[in-house]
N, C-alpha and C positions, 0 to 999 in steps of 0.2 A: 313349316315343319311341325309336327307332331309332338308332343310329351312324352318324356320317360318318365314311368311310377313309379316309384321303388319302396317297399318296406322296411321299419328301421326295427321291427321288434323283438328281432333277437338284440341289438344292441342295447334298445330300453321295451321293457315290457309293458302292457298296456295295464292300468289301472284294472283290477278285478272287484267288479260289486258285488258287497255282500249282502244276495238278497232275505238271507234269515235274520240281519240285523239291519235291516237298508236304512241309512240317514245320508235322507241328501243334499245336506249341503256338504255332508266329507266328502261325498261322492263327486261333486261338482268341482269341490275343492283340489282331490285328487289329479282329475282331469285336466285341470288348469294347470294344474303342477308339473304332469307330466306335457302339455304343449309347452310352457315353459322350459322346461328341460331339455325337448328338442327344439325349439326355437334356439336356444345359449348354445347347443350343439353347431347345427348347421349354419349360426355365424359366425363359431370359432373356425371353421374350414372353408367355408364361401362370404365374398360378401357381392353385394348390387341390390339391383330395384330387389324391394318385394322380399326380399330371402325372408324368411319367417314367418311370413300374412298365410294366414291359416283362407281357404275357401271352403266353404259350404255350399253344398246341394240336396235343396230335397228330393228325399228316396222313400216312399213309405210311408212312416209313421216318425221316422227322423231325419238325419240327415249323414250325407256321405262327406266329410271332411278330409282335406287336401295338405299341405303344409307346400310353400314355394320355396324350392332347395337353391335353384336359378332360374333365372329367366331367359340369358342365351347360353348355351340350349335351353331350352323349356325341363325342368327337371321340376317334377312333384313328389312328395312322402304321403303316400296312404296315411292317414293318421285313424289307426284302427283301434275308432272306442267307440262303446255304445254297441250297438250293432254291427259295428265293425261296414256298416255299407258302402259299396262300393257307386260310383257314377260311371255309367254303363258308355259316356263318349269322350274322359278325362283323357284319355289315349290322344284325343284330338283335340284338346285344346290348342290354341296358340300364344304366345304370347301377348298380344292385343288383347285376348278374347279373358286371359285373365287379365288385365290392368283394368278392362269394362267389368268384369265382374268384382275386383276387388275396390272400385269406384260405387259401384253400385251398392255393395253390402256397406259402405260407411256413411253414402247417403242413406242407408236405411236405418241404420244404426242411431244416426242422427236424428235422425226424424222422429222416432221410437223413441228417444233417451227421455 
């Protein structure tokens, strides 16, 4: 079964950079702030595997970030920052295919620290 994406940002708004005064580590720090935010959210209302684990995919010149709402069903949160971009087959994830890919980016994370 397929993924539902859903948008939270009329509930929380996404971080706005200011690029006439751009300093980035507020900027980064912001960002954090806000996945935190919706992270504390959607485990006040759901819990199981994963709820929370942000994914990432390269799109361009950055990346299209996910947030895991559920896992059965498959439910994802656009998390629109930066560019706000989109992963052109997030629609078709599965289950599995995020637990591989949220395995994946820890071993990389690892690896990189």
């Amino acid at each position: 079964m397929s993924a539902t994406i859903f948008s939270i940002s009329q509930q929380f708004p996404t971080p706005k950079i200011d690029f006439a005064n751009y300093n980035r580590a507020k900027a980064i720090k912001e960002e954090d702030d806000y996945i935190a935010k919706v992270k504390a959210f959607l485990l006040s209302q759901k819990k199981g595997k994963n709820v929370g684990e942000v994914l990432n995919f390269p799109v361009a010149d950055g990346s299209a970030q996910y947030m895991v709402a559920s896992m059965r069903p498959l439910e994802l949160v656009h998390l629109e920052l930066g560019d706000a971009y989109n992963f052109a087959y997030a629609h078709l994830l599965t289950s599995k295919e995020v637990n591989n890919k949220l395995a994946t980016q820890k071993r990389m994370a690892e690896l990189f620290s």
